[in-house]
C-alpha positions as CSV (number, residue, x, y, z in Angstrom):
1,X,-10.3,-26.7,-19.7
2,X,-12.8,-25.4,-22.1
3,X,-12.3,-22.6,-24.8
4,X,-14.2,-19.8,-26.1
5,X,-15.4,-20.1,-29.9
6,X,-17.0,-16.8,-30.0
7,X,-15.7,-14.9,-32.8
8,X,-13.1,-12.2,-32.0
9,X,-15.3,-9.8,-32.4
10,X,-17.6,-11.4,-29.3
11,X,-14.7,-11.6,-27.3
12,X,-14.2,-7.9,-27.2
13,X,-17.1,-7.0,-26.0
14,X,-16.3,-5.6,-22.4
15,X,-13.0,-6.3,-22.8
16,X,-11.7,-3.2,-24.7
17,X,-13.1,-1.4,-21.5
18,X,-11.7,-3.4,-18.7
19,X,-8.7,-2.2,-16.6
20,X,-6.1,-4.8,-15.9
21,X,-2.9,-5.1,-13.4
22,X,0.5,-6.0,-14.1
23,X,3.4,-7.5,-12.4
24,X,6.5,-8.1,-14.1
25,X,7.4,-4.0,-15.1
26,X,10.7,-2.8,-15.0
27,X,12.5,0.4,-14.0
28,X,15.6,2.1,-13.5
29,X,17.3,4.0,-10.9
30,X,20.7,6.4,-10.5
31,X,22.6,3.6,-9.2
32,X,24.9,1.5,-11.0
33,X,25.5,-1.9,-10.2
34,X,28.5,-3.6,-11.8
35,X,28.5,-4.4,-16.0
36,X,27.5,-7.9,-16.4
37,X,26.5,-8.0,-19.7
38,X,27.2,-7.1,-23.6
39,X,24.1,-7.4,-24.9
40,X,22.7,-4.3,-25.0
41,X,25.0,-2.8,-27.6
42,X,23.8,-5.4,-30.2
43,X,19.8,-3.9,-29.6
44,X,18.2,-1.8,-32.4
45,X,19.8,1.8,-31.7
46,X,15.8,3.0,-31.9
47,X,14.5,0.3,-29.9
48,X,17.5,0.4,-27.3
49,X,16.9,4.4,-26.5
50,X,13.4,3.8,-26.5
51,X,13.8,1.5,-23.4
52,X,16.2,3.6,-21.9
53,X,14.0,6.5,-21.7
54,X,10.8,4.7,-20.6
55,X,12.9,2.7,-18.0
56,X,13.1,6.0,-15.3
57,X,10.1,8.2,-17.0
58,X,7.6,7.8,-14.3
59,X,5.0,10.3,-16.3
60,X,5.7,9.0,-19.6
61,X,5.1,5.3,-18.0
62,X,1.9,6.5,-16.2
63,X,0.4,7.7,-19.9
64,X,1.1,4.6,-21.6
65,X,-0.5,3.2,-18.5
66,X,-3.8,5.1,-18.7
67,X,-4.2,4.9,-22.4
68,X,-4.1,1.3,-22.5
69,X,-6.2,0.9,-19.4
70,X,-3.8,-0.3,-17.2
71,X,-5.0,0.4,-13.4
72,X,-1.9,-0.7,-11.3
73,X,2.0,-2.3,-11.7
74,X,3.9,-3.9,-9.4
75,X,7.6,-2.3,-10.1
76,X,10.9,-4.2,-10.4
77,X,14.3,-3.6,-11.0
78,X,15.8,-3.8,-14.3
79,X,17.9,-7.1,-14.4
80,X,21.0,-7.7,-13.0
81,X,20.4,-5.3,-9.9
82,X,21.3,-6.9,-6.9
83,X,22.5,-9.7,-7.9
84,X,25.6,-8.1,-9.7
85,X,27.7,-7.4,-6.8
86,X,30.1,-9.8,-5.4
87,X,30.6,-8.3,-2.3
88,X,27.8,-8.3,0.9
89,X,28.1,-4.8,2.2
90,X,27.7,-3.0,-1.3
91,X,25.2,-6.0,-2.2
92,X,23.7,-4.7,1.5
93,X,24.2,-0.7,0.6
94,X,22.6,-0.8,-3.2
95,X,19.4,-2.7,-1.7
96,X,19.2,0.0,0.7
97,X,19.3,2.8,-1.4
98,X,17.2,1.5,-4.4
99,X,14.2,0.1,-2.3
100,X,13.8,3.6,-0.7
101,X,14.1,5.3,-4.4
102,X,11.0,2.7,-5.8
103,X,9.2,3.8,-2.7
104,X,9.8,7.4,-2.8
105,X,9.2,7.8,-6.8
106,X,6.7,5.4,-7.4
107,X,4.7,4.1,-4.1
108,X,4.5,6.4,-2.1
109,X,3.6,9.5,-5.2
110,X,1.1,7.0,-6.7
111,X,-0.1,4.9,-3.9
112,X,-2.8,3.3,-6.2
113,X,-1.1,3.3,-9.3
114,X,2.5,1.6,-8.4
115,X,3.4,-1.2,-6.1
116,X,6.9,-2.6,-5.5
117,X,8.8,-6.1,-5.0
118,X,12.3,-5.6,-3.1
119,X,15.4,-5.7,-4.1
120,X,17.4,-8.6,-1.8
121,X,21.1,-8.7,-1.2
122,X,21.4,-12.4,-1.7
123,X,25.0,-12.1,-1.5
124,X,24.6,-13.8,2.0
125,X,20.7,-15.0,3.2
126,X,20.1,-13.2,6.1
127,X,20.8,-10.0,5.3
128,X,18.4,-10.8,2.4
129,X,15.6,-11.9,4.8
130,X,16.0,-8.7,6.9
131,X,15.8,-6.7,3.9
132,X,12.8,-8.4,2.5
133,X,10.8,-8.0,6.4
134,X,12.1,-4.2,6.5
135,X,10.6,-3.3,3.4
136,X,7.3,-5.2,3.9
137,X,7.3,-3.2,7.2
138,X,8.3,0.2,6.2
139,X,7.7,0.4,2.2
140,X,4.6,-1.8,2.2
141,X,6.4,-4.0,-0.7
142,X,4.0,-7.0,-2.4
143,X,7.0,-9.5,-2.5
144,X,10.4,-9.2,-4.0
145,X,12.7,-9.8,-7.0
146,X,15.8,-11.9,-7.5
147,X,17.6,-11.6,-10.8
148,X,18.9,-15.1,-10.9
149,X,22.2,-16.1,-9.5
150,X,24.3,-14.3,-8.0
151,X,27.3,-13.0,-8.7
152,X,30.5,-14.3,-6.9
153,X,34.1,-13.8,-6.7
154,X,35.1,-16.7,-8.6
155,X,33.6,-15.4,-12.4
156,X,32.6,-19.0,-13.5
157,X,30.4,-20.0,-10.2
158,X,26.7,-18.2,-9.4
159,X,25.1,-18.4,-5.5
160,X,22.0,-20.1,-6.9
161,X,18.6,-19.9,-4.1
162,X,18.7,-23.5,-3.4
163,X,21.9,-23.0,-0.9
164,X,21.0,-23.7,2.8
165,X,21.6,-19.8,3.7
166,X,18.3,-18.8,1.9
167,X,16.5,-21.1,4.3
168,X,16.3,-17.8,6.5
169,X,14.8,-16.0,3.5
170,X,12.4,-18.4,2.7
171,X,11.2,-18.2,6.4
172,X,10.4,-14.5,6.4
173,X,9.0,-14.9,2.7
174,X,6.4,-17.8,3.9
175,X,5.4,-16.0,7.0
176,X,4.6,-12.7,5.5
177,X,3.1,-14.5,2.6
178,X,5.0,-12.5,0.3
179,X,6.3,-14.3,-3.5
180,X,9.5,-14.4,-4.8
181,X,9.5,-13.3,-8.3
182,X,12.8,-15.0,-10.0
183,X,13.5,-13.0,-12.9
184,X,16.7,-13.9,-15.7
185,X,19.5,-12.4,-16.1
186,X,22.3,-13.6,-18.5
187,X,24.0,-16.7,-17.7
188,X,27.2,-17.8,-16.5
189,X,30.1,-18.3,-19.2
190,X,30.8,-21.7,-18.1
191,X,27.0,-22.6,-18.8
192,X,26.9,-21.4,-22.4
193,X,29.7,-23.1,-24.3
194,X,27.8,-24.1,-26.7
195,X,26.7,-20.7,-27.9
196,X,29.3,-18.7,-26.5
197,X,30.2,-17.6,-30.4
198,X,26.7,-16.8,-30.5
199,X,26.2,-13.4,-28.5
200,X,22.8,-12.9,-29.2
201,X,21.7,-16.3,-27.7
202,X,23.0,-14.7,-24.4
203,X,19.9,-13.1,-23.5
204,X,16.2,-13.0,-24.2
205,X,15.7,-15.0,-27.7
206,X,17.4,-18.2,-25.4
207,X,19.4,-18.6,-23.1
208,X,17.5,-16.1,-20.4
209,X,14.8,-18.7,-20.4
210,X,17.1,-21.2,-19.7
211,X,19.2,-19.8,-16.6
212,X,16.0,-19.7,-15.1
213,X,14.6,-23.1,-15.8
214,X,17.8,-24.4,-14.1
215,X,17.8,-22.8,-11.4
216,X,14.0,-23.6,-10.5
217,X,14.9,-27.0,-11.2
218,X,17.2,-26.7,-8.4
219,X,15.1,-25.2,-6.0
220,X,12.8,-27.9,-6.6
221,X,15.3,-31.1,-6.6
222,X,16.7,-29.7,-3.1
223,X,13.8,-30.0,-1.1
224,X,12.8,-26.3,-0.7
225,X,9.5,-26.5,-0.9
226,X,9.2,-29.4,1.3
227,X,10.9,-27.7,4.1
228,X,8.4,-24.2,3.5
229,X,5.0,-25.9,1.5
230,X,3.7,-22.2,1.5
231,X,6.5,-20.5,0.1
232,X,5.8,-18.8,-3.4
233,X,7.9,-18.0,-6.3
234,X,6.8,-15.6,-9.3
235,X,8.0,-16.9,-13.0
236,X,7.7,-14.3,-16.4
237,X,7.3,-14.7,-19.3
238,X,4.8,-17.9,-19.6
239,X,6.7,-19.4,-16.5
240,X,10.2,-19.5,-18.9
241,X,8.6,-23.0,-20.6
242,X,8.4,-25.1,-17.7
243,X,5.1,-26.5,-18.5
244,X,6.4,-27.8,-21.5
245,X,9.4,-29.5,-19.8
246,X,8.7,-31.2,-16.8
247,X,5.9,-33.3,-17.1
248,X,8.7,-35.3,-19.7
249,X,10.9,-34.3,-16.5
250,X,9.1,-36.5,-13.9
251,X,7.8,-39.3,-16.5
252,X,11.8,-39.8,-17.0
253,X,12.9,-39.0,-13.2
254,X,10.9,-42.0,-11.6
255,X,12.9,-44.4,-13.3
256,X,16.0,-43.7,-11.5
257,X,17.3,-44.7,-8.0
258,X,16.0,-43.1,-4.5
259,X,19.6,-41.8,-4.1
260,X,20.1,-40.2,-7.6
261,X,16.4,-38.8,-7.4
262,X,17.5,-36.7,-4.2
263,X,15.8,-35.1,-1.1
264,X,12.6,-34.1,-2.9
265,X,9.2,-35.5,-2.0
266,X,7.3,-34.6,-4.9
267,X,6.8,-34.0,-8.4
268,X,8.2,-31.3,-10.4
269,X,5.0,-30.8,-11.8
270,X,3.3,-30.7,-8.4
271,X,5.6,-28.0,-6.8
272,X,5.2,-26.0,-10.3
273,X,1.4,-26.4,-9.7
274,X,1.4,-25.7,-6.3
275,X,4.3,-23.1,-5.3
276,X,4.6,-21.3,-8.5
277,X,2.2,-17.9,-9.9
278,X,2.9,-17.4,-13.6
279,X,2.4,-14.4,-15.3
280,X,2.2,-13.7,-19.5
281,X,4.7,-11.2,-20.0
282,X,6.8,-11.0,-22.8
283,X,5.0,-14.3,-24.4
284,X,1.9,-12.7,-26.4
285,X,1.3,-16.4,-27.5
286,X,-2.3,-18.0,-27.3
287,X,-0.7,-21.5,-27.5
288,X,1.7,-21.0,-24.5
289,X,-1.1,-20.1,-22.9
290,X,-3.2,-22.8,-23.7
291,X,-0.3,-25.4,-22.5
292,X,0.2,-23.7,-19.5
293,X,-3.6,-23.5,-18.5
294,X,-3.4,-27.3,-18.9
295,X,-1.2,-27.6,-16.5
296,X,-1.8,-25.5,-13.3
297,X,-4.9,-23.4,-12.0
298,X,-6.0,-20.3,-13.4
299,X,-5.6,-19.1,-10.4
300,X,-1.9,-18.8,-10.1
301,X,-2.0,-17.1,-14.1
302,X,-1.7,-13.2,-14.2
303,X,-1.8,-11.1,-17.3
304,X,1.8,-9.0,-17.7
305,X,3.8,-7.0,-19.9
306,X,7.4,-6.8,-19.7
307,X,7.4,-2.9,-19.8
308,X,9.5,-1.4,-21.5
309,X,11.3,-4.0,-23.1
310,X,7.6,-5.1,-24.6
311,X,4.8,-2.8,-25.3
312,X,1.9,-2.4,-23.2
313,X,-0.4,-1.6,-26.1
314,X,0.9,-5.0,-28.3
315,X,0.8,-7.4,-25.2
316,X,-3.2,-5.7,-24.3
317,X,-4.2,-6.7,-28.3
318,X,-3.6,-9.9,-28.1
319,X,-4.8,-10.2,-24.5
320,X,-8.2,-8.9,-25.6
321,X,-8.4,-11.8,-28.7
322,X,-7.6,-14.9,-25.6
323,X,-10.8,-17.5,-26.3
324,X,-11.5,-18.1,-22.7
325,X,-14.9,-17.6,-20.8
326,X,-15.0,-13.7,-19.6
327,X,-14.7,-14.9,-16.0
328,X,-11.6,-16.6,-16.6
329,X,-10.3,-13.4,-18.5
330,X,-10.5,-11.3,-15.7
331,X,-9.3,-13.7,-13.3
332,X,-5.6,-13.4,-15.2
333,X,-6.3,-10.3,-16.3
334,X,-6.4,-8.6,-12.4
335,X,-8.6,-10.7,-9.8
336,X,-5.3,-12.9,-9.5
337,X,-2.8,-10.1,-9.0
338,X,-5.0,-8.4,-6.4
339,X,-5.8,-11.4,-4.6
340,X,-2.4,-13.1,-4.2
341,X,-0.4,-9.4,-3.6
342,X,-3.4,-8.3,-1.3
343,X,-3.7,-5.5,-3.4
344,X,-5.6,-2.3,-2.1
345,X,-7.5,-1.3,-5.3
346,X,-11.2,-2.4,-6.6
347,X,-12.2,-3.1,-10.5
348,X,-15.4,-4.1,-9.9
């Protein structure tokens, strides 16, 4: 992997000009899911109701689009959504209602503008798999979003993707060739001892990071991806460290016994490189870039923001300054996205 050492002024040539895609953007809807977390009241007040109102402000988000040059999203739910209810039916009902609301508010008014990953009632794994092929089929959705575990009626245990039942899910997911973006939410109680005194560790700064590297690393151990090699999951935020951690993962996990190292057939690092698309948002880090360029295919590497926790115009700066070739830049910066989602829009 070769960098650029053109001086930053070099490297913005055609690059303050170019119109990019994102994929990991947030929004709201009317419909309440149950309260999960504390953290939001310990946010900056200003920051806090800035979020708030840029979360359901479809015109407001659309300006901050077109003055940062941003062609096209690919809409989410605002963590825990789905994932927060306990119970099938109103896991079933919520799904129901808020897929149509993405569709009706942001797809289908701004067909070129807005695409959409599904919300999935994961409370049980086939109603999740019908979900996931109605919305392909009626809403036209690029993949879906699940917001970690979820919830359960027992408050210390999570349903975590690796449990037999998703098997149906994974089936519809690999034959429409449609990702799973797995997204954090805040973790369980009984995971977090350690900094359960320490609310603010609860989130974003930590522990959201690391909900999600465990529960990868349980899809992985279980054999998953040897049972569907196709199958495709979406990771945030630099792909939550995982380039870091598991090559020291599988130079350790070969010294152990057949039994203890479980049903998988592979590496960590070879399912990371080969059933996992990675997108930038949140991480405006050249060095975490770097790492994680080292370690899988441009290819499966796609510019994002976090909107509207992050800011489109902050995360697009430091985008810009990246030392890669220009090729490479707009590779991650929207050839990827279209390609993989099968996006109907041209940049070129």
């Amino acid at each position: 992997m070769a960098l650029e050492s053109r001086p930053p002024e070099r490297l913005l040539e055609g690059r303050k000009t170019a119109w990019l895609v994102t994929i990991e953007e947030h929004c709201a809807t009317p419909f309440a899911v149950p309260v999960t977390s504390t953290t939001w009241s310990q946010f900056l007040p200003k920051y806090l109701a800035g979020v708030k109102d840029r979360l359901g402000d479809v015109d407001k988000r659309l300006q901050i689009m077109d003055l940062n040059k941003i062609e096209a999203q690919i809409i989410s739910l605002n963590q825990p959504g789905a994932q927060a209810f306990t119970d099938a039916a109103q896991g079933v009902e919520y799904c129901l209602k808020v897929n149509e609301f993405i569709y009706e508010n942001y797809v289908q008014k701004h067909p070129k503008r807005f695409f959409a990953f599904a919300a999935l009632p994961t409370q049980d794994g086939k109603a999740a798999a019908v979900e996931l092929e109605r919305c392909v089929m009626e809403y036209g959705v690029v993949g879906a979003m699940v917001n970690g575990y979820t919830a359960t009626s027992k408050f210390e245990e999570g349903l975590y993707l690796d449990d037999p039942q998703f098997d149906a899910l994974w089936e519809v997911a690999e034959r429409l060739e449609k990702p799973i973006f797995i997204h954090p939410r805040t973790p369980l109680l009984s995971n977090i001892r350690t900094l359960a005194d320490i609310p603010i560790m609860h989130g974003a700064p930590y522990w959201f990071g690391r909900e999600t590297v465990e529960h990868v690393i349980r899809i992985m151990y279980t054999g998953v991806f040897d049972r569907f090699p196709k199958l495709k999951f979406v990771l945030g935020h630099m792909g939550e460290g995982l380039s870091c951690v598991l090559p020291r993962t599988d130079s350790t996990f070969r010294l152990y016994t057949a039994e203890a190292r479980g049903p998988m057939k592979r590496t960590f690092l070879e399912y990371f490189q080969d059933n996992f698309i990675i997108c930038t948002s949140g991480m405006p880090r050249t060095s975490a870039l770097v790492n994680l360029m080292a370690e899988i295919t441009v290819k499966h590497i796609m510019f994002s923001v976090d909107y509207p926790y992050e800011s489109i115009a902050e995360m697009r700066n430091w985008y810009e300054t990246v030392p890669v070739a220009d090729e490479t830049w707009k590779d991650m910066g929207y050839r990827n996205a279209v390609r993989l989602f099968n996006l109907p829009i041209k940049l070129e």
